[in-house]
N, C-alpha and C positions, 0 to 999 in steps of 0.2 A: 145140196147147199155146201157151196166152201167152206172150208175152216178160215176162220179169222189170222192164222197164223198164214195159209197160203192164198190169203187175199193181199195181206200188206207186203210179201214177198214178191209176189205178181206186178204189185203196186208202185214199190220203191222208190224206182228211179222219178214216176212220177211225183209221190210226195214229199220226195226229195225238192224235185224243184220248187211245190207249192209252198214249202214253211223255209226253207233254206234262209229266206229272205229276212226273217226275224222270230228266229228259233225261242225267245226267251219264253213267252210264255207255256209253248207245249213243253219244255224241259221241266222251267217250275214244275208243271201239274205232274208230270211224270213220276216227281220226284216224290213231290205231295201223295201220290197215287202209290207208292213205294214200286213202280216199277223199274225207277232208279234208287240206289241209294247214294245219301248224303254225297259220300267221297266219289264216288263216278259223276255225279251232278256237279260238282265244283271242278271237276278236273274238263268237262267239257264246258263249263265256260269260259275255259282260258284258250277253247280252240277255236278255228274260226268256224265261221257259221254252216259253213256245209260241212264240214269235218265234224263237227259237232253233231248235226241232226244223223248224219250217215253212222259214227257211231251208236249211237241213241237206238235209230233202228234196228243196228245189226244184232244189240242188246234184246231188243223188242221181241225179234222176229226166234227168238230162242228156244220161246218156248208158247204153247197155243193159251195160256192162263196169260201171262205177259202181255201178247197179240189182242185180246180182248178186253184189257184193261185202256190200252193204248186207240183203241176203238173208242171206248167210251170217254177216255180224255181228249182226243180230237173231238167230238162232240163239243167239247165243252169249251173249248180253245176257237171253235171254226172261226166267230167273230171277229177275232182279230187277224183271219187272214183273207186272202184274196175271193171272189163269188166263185172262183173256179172250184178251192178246196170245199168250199159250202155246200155245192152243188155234188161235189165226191161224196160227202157227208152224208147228204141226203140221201143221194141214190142208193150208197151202200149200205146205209144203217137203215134204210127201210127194206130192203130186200133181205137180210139179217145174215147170219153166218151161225154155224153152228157152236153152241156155247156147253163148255163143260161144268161140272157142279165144280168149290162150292156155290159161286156167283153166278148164275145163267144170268144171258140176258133173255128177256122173251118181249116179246109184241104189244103193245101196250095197252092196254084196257081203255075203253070207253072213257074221255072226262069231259069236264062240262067243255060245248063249247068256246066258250068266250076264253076258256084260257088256251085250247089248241091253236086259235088263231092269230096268236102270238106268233108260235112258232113254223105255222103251213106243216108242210111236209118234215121239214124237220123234227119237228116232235113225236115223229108217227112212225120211229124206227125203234130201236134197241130200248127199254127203263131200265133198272137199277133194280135188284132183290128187295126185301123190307130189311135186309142188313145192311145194305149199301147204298140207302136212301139217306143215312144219316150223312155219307160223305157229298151226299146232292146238295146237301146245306152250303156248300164251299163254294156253290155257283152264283155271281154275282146275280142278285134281286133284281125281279123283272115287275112291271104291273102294266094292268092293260093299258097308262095312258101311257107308256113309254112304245107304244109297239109302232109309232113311225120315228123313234127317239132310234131303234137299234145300230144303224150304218153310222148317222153323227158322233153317236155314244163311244161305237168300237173306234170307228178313225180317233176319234179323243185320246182312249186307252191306248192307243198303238202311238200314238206321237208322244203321251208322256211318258211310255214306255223308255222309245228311244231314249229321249232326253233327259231320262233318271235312272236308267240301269249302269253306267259309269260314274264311278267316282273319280276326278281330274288328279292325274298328276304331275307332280312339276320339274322336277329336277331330278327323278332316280336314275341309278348307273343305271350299266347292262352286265350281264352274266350274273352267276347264281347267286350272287348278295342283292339283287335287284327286284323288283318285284315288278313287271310288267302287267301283267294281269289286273286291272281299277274295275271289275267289276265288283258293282255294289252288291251281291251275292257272298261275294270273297272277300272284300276289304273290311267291309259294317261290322262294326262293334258295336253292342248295345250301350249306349251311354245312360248316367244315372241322372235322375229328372224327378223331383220330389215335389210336393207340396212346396207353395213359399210362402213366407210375412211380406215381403214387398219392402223391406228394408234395402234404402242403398246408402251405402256411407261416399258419401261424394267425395270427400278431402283425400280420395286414396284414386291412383290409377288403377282400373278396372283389374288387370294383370296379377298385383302382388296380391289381391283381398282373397283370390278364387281360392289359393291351397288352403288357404285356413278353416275358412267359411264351410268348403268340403268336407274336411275335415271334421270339424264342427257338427254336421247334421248329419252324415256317415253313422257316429256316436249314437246321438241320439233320435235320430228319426227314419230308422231304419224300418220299420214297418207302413211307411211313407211313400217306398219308393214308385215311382209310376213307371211301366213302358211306355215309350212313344206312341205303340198302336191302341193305348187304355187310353189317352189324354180327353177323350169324351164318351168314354164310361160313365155308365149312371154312378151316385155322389150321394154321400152323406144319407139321410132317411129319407126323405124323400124318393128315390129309387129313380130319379127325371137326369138326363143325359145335361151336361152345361152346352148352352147355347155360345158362350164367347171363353174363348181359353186364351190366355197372355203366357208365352213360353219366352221368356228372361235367361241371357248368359253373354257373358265377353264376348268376347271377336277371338275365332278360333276354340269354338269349347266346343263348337257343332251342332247347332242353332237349325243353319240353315242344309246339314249333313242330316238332322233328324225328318226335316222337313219332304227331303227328297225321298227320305225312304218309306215316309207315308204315302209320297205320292206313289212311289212304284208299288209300294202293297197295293194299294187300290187298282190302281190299274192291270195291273197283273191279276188280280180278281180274289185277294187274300187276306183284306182286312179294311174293314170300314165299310160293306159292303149296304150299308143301310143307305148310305149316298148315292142317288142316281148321277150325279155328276161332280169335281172338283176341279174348282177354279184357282189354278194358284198363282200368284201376283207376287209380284218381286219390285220394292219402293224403287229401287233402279230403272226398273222400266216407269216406274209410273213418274219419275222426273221429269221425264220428256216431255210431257204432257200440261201442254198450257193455256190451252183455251177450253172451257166449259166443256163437259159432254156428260152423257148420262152413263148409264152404267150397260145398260144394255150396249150403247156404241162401243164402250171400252172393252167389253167382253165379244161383242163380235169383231170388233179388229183385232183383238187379240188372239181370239181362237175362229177363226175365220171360218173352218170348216164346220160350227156350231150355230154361226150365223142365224142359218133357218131355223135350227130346234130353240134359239131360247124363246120365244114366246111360251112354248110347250114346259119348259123346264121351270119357267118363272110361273106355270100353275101351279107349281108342287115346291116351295120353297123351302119345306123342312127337309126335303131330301139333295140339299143344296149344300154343299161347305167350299166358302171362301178361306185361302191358305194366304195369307200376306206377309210374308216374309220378309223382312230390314227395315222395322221402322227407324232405326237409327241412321239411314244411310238416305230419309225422304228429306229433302229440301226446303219443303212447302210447312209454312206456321200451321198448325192442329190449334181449333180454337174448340178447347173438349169444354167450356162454361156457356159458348149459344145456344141459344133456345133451339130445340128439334124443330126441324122444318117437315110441311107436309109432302115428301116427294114419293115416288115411285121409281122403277125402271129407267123410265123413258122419260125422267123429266134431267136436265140438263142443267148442271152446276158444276162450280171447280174442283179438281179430282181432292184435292185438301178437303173440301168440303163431304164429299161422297165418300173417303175413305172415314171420315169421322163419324156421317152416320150408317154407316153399315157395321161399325164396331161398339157403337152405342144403341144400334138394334131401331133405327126411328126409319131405318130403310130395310126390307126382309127379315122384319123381324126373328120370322119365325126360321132362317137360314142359320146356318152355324158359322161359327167364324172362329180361325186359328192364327192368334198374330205372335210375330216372333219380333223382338227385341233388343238391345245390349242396356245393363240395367240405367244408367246414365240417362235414357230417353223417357220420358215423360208418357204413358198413357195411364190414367186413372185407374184404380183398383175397385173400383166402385160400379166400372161398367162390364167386368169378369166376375164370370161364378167359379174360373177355377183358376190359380196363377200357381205356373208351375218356374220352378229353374232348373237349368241344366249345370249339371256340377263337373260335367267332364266323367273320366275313366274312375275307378276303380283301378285296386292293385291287381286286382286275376283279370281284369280287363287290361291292364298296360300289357299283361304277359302273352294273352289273348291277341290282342293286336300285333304286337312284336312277331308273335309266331306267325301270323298273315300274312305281316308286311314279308318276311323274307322264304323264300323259296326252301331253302338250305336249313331245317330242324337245330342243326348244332351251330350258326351263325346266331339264329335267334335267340336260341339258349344264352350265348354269351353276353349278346346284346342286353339283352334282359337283367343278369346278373350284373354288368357291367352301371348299369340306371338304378338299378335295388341297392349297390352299395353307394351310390354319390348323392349327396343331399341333394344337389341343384340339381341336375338331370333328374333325380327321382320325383321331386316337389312338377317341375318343370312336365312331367312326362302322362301326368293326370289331365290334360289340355289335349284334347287330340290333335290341335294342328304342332304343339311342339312335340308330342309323339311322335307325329310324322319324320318332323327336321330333324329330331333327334337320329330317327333312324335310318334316314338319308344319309348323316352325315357319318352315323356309325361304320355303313357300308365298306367306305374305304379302308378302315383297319382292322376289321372279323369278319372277311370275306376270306372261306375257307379255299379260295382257286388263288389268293394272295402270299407267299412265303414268307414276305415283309411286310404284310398287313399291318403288325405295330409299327412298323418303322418304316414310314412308305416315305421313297427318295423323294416324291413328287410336294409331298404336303408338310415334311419333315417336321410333325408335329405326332404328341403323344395324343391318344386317343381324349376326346377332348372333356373338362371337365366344368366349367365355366359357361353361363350363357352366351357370352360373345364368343368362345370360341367353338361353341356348337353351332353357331349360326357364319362364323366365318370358314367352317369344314363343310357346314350345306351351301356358304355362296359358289367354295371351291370344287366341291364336288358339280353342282352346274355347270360353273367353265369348263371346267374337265371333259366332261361327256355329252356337251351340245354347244360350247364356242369352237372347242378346240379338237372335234372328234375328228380322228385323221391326221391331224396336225401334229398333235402331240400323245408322245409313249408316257408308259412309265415314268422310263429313266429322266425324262426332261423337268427338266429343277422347277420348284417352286415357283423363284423369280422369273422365268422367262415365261411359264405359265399366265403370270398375273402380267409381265408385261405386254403380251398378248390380246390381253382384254383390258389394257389400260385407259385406251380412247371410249370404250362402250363404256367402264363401271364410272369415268369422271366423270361422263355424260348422267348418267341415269341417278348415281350417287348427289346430283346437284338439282335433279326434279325431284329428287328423295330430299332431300333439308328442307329447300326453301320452300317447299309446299308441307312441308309438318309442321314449320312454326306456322301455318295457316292452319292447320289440321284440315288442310286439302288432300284427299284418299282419290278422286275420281279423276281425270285427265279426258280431254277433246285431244283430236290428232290436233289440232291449232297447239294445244297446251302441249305437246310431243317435238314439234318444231320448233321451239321457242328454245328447248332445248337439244335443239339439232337432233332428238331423238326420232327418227324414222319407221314408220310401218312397216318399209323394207328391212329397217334394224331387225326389229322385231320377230319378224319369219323367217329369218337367214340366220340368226345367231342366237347362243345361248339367253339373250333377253324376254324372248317368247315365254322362256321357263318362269322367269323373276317378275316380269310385269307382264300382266295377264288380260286379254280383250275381254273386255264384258259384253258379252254377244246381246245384242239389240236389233230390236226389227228395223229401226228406223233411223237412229245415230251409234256411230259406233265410238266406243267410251272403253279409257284402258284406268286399271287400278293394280298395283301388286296388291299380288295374290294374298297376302295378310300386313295390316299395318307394321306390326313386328318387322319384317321383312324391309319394310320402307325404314322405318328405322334404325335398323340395322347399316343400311345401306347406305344411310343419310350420315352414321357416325365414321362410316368407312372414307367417306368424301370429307369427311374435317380432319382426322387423325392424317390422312395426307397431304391437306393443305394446310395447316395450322403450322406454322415453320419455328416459330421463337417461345419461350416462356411465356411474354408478355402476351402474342396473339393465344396461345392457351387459354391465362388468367381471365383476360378477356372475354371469352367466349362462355368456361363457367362463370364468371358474373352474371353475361346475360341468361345464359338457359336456367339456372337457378336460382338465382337472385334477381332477376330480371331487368339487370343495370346495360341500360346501352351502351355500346363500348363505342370510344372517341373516334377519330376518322383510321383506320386500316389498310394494309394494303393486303390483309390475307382477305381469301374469297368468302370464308363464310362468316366472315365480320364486316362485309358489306352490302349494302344497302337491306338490313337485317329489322325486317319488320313484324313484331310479333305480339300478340295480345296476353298481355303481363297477366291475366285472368288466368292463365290455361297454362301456368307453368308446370302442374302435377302431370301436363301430360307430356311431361318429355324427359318424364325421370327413365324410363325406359331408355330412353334413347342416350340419358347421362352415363347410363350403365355402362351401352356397347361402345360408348366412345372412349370409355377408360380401356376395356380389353381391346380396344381397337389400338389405343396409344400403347398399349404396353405390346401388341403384336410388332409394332410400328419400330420401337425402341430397342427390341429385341432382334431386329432385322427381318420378321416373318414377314413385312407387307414389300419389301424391296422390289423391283419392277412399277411400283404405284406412282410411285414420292414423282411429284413435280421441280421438288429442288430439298437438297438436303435437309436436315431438322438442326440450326442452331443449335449449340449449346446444351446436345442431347443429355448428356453425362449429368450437367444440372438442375433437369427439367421434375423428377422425383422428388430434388427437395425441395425444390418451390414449390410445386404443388404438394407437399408436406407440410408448407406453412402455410399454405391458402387453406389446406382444411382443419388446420389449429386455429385459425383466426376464426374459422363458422361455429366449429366447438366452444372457443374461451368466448363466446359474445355471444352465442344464436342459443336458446335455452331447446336444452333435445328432448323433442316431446312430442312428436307429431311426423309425418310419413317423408315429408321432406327431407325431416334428420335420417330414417333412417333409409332414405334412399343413399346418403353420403356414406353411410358404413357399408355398404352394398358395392358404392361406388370405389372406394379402398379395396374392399375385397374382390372386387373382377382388378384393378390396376397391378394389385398383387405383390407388391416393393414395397420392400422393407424399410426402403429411408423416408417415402413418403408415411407411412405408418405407425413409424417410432417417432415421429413429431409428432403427429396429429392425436394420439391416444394421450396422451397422459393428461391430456385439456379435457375429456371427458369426467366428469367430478360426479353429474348424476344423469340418469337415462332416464326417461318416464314414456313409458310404450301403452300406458293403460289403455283396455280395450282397442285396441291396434291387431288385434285377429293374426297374428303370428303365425307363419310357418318356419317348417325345421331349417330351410335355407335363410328365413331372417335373423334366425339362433344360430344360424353358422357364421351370420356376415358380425354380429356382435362377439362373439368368439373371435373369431379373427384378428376384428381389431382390437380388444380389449386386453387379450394377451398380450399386446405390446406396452400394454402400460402399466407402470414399476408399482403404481398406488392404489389405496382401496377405493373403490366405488361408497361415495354416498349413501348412494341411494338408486337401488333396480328395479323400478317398479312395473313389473308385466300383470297385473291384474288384468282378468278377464282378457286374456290376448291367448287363450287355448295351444298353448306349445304343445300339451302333452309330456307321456314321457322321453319320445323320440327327441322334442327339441329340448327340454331339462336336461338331458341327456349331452346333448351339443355345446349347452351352457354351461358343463358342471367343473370343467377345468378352471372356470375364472369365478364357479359362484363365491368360493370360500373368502373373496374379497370386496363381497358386494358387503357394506353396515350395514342399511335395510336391506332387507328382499320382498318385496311383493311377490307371492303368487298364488293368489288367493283366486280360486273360480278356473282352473286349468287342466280339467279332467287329468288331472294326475290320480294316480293310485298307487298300493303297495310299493311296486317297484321305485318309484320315484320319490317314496318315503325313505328307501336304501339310498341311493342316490348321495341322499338332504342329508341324511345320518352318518354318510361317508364325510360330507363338508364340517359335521357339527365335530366329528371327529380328528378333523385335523390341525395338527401342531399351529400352520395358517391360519387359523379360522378367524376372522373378524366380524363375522354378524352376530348386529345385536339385536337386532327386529326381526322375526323372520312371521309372515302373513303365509299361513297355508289355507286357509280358511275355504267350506265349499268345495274340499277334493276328497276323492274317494277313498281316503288313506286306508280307511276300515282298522279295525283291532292289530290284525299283524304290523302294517304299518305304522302305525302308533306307539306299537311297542316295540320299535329299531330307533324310535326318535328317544324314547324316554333312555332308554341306553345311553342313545349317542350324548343324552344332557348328564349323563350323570356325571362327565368328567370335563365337560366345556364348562370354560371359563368366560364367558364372552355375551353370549345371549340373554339380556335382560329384559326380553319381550316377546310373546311364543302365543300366536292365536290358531287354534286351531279347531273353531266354530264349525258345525257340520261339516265333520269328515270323515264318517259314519263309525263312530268310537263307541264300540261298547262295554256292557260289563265286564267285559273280557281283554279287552284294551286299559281297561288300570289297573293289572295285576301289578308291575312294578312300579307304578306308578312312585308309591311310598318309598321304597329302597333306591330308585333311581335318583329321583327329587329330591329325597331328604339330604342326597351327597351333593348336592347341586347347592352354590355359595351364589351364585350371577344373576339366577332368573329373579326378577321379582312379578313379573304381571303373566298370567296367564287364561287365557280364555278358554272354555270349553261347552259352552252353548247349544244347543241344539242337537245335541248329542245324547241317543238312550242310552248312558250309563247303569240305571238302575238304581236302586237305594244301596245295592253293596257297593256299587262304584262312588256315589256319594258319600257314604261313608268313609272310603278311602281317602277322599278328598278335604274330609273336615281330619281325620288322623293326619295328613300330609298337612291342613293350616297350623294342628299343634307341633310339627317336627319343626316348621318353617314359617318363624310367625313374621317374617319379611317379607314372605311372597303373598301377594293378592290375587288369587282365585276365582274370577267370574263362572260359574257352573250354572248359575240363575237368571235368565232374562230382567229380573227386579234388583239383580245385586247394583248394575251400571244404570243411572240416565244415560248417560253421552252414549252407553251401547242401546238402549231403547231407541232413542234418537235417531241412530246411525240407521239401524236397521228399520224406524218409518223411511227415512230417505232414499233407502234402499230399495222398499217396494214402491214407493213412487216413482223412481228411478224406472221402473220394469213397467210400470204401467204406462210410463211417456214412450218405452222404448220396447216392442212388444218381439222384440230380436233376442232378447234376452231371455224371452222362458225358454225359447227349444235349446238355445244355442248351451248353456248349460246345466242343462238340467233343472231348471228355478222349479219348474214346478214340485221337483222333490225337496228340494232347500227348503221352500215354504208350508209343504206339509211337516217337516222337522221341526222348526220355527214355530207352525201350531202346536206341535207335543210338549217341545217346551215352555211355551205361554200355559198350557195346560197345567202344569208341575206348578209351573210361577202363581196360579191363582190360589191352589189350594195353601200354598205356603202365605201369601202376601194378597189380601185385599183390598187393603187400603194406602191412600197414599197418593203423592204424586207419581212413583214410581208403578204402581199395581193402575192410576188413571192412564198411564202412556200403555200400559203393560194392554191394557183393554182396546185403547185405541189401534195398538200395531196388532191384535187380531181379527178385527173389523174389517180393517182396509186389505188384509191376506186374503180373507175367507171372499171377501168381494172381488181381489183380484183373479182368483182363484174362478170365481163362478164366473167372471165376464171369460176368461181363459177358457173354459168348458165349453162358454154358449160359444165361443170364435170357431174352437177345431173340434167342438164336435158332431158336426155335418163332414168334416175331411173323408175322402172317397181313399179308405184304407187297400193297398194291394201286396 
């Protein structure tokens, strides 16, 4: 009997030819099997596919342990390839080869027959030891009634193979800053995907809510986190798997990235293996579709090759999961309040109809269903047992990725470093698709085969720090390396670069506007033409890259590749039409104030038709057309311009009084506003800036979910202006200490300060104690109320008052202050002439700390000391309101922390009774423990079934 090592030698060439064709799965298992590892398994998928298996082999064939391994993983792989390799399989592994310890293979033992006839001759070669039966688990699940299911099943596996082992990409150079290699092996990053409430705060563009919110459940719901391949994992006590999963995220957080890579586990044979089949549906395709049909029609046109087996598949429905992918992007009204209809398979309705009930379970019930979403779209929470969100990257995940994307270790390194220190690229870089763009665009300037990397003649820009101009280095990086590849070196200038691609970007830049204000994403070649934009374009020039075909069986439909993208491109096309001041003022009018502008003769102030509803969604696009005007102004867009810019030199202070006139009238309180602080800081000039700040009097951000880039753009602009703030109210807007941090040059001039509820701690108690500390200091309210300050913190503040003359109001209601936090209380305070009110609530001080506190009312019989829930009505009051606030708003327990606030809140109601029973004050004192302890148990009964991982 042959050695298995001089059978596959003998063999080679032939099984070279049989698997060559679609190497992916024997590699996987190989690798799984540890006869590859890790690092030789990614390095052969970057080769081609006969290069690839030939090495694999030669690896194989190394040694006779190896050789026999690779035996029994072709076994397990044969399904997915041709009857010829099958029939090698069979013959060989039943004639057997000689096996070494510790694994023999031997001859297989008698079993019943009804399961041998599964497999014929196949099963009647080589088994597995009882040690290496546990790795037999890995093989996707078979049962008798699938056994005419197997050819349909494997072609399935092998087609979505294909169609999910690349991740697309769009625009990357070439040579060693580039990253050629998209397979999903090699690019995937595990994205983070939690539990959710199903809160969406509508008034905010999808875009700015994400860093915060991340941020936010990061903190606190870190024992939460779900893998993609867990999303129907058994859940809560019950131990029963959810039958309908709702996976929620922006456009570009990778929705529809996680989606794929379920598919490829599956089919590759590695995860989810409980499903005998998956179906996965994309609302793009299902547009097309306009007259009635039943689901069984729509599933065999769509998977043609499955045609005959669904009868068979539709016996066994629990082993069924539908994947529906973009509800946000289906056309058709979901009418989720109809009565369930009696239907089946085969009975014949509108796909709106048939997509609603098979997510509300009134059609296959007993089938699984995975729908993915952007949060904006409407499907009920009420017909999912388990709703997840995708929150984007992590920071060891952005560093993670960086290293993937680029070939070059020490490009990546930079790169990385490069994002870690800039707020906006950093906030920005938690998004896997501006991850990508980021890192595209980085290419050009930490490309270690570059000398003048910083200072590249072509882009004659500093590596970019701004979102527009990270997205004007990835339009340029495109042109570069797929309009103009051949055409243009190096050394060829900027402007003759962009003038080169001037006719394609006026063209595509003006299907980009005037279909945003429609919040039209999808295009027909008709809608292509209209804009002399050609298919031809498309495949001949760097467009291919930017706007991207939505492959279709039946119409073919183009979209860029992410809205952003369109936006971007769409402010690129005003910034060099928009010739005079007045066309400017004009256009913000309408994109933000939604005032139509009189008759025009600039292009994108005519015939400007836009639904005054939907202005939040083009605050993005407000952004990139400030850095688009300031590249403009500065000469960076030169080669674009249709005709000079009037009046350039004056254009900054006019638009410095267009955003003084929104400030001194418009009350700033809401996302709108701070989209125009955003909007100054990408414009970046100083003259439009030192008008418009000093009209800023007070800011109100409450619950506005903050990140550290929206603490930069209020810095920015605030430091231009000579006077004190008001009034700064961030309450529950979670900066942290990273964005306190960004704010703290301008706090010492805020009178009020809110920031009460913003997982601050210690450090950001140093921070506050720096501001109370200085010669500047003008606050007189300062609200920390609900941060983690703890004792050390606490006592850098007591310090910092004992020589401030200014603060006449100091709450600082659980901020976990203990006995040990009013050591100087007395000696600090007692030097303290300014404070009179002070809160301290909810805080275990202790009876020593109490104590210190009735000695500090006889040093300071001017300050009033709340330490007692019964001392204030208006504070019993405040805090009913408070927990009813949480109960209308159920976003609020995880996001920070309430639940521990509220056990706090109980200890000190606790204190409060034993001191005070009666009374109006000890009646409310009763009441606001009631409604805790109830909010509290409804809280439990919510999350605690949550499928901990």
């Amino acid at each position: 009997m042959d050695s298995a090592q001089h059978l596959l030698r003998s063999q080679r060439d032939l099984l070279l030819s049989l698997t060559l064709d679609h190497p992916a799965p024997l590699l996987r298992w190989l690798r799984d099997a540890e006869v590859l590892s890790p690092a030789h398994y990614l390095s052969l998928l970057e080769r081609s596919p006969s290069n690839a298996v030939a090495q694999a082999m030669e690896m194989v064939c190394a040694t006779e342990e190896s050789s026999q391994r690779f035996l029994q993983v072709l076994r397990e792989v044969q399904d997915y390839y041709c009857r010829d390799l099958q029939l090698w399989v069979e013959r060989h592994c039943r004639e057997g080869v000689s096996k070494p310890a510790p694994e023999p293979l031997k001859v297989e033992e008698k079993k019943p027959k009804s399961f041998a006839k599964l497999f014929k001759g196949k099963s009647k070669g080589f088994t597995l030891t009882t040690e290496a039966k546990a790795k037999e688990q890995l093989k996707p699940s078979r049962s008798l009634k699938l056994a005419n299911l197997r050819v349909p099943i494997s072609a399935h596996k092998t087609t979505l193979l294909k169609r999910t082992e690349q991740l697309k990409c769009y625009s990357e150079g070439e040579g060693v800053a580039s990253n050629s290699a998209s397979h999903i092996e090699i690019r995937y990053t595990d994205l983070f995907v939690t539990e959710d409430d199903d809160f969406v705060d509508s008034s905010k563009h999808e875009y700015f809510d994400l860093a915060s919110r991340r941020a936010r459940i990061y903190v606190h719901q870190a024992c939460q986190r779900i893998r993609p391949c867990h999303l129907l994992d058994p859940q809560g006590t019950s131990g029963r798997p959810p039958k309908r999963v709702k996976v929620k995220g922006i456009a570009g957080i990778g929705k529809s990235v996680v989606v794929q890579r379920l598919v490829y586990e599956w089919a590759i044979g590695k995860n989810m293996r409980e499903f005998t089949c998956i179906f996965d549906l994309r609302f793009r395709e299902l547009n097309l579709i306009e007259a009635p049909l039943s689901l069984f029609e729509l599933l065999g046109e769509r998977f043609r090759y499955l045609k005959e087996a669904l009868p068979d598949l539709f016996t066994s429905p629990s082993s069924l999961l539908f994947i529906l992918d973009g509800l946000d992007e289906f056309k058709f009204t979901l009418d989720w309040n109809s009565p369930d209809k009696n239907i089946d398979f085969r009975s014949k309705v509108p796909v709106s109809e048939l997509v609603v009930a098979l997510i509300k379970g009134s059609l296959l019930p007993e089938a699984s269903v995975i729908l993915t979403t952007r949060p904006s779209t409407e499907a009920p929470k009420r017909f999912f047992q388990r709703c997840c969100v995708v929150l984007g990257f992590e920071e060891d995940q952005v560093k993670e990725y960086t290293t993937k994307f680029y070939k070059d270790g020490k490009v990546a390194e930079k790169v990385y470093d490069y994002i870690l220190n800039n707020d906006s690229l950093f906030v920005l870089s938690f998004i896997p698709l501006y991850c990508y763009i980021i890192c595209t665009a980085m290419a050009e300037f930490f490309s270690s085969e570059n000398p003048d990397a910083g200072d590249s003649k072509s882009l004659d820009l500093n590596p970019p720090r701004t979102v527009s101009e990270v997205y004007f280095c990835y339009l340029f990086t495109a042109i570069k390396h797929h309009a103009l590849r051949g055409s243009a070196e190096r050394s060829t200038s900027r402007s003759e670069v962009l003038s080169l691609a001037k006719q394609q970007l006026t063209k595509l830049g003006k299907l980009a506007y005037e279909n945003l204000l429609q919040k039209k994403i999808m295009f027909s070649r008709a809608d292509l033409e209209k804009y002399d934009v050609t298919p031809g374009d498309l495949q001949s020039t760097f467009l291919c890259q930017i706007l991207q075909p939505v492959e279709e069986e039946t119409v073919e439909m183009f979209s860029f590749f992410h809205l952003t993208v369109q936006e971007h491109l769409a402010s690129l096309y005003c910034a060099v039409n928009l010739f005079s001041q007045e066309d400017i003022i004009q256009a913000l009018d309408l994109w933000c104030l939604g005032l139509r502008p009189p008759s025009s003769t600039a292009a994108p102030l005519r015939n400007t038709d836009i639904n005054m509803d939907q202005l939040e969604s083009l605050q993005m696009f407000t952004r990139f057309f400030f850095g688009m005007l300031r590249a403009r102004l500065a000469g960076q867009l030169d080669g674009l311009e249709v005709s000079p810019m009037e009046q350039g030199d004056g254009i900054p202070t006019r638009l410095g009084l267009w955003f003084q006139e929104q400030f001194k009238h418009g009350e700033l309180k809401n996302q709108a506003s701070l989209n125009l602080l955003h909007c100054l800081m990408e414009f970046h000039m100083k003259e439009a800036t030192s008008l418009a700040a000093p009209e800023i009097k007070k800011l109100y951000l409450f619950k506005m979910k903050l990140s550290v880039v929206d603490c930069a753009a209020m810095h920015y602009v605030l430091q231009f202006s000579p006077h004190k703030l008001q009034e700064l109210n961030l309450g529950y807007s979670n900066i942290g200490n990273r964005g306190l941090k960004r704010l703290w040059p301008i706090l010492h001039r805020c009178e009020s300060l809110y920031l009460r509820y913003n997982c601050l701690d210690r450090q950001a108690a140093i921070l506050e104690s720096a501001v109370l500390k200085s010669n500047e200091c003008q606050v007189k309210k300062l609200f920390m109320c609900g941060n983690n300050l703890g004792p050390d913190g606490v006592l850098e503040l007591w310090n910092a008052l004992e020589h401030n003359t200014t603060v006449e109001e100091l709450y600082l209601d659980i901020t976990g202050i203990t006995e040990r936090g009013t050591e100087n209380i007395v000696h600090c305070l007692s030097n303290n002439k300014a404070l009179k009110t002070l809160t301290i609530v909810g805080n275990d001080i202790g009876e020593v700390g109490r104590a210190r506190l009735r000695e500090l009312e006889k040093c300071r019989p001017g300050l009033r000391i709340i330490a007692n829930f019964v001392d204030d009505l208006g504070l019993l009051q405040a805090y009913l309101d408070w927990v009813e606030e949480i109960r209308e708003d159920r976003d609020q327990m995880d996001s920070v922390k309430n639940a521990d606030a509220l056990q706090s809140v109980l200890r000190g109601l606790q204190v409060a009774e034993e001191q005070v029973e009666t009374g109006e004050n000890a009646e409310k004192a009763k009441e606001l423990k009631k409604n805790i302890l109830e909010l509290l148990e409804s809280s439990t009964n919510l999350t605690g079934g949550r499928h901990v991982m």
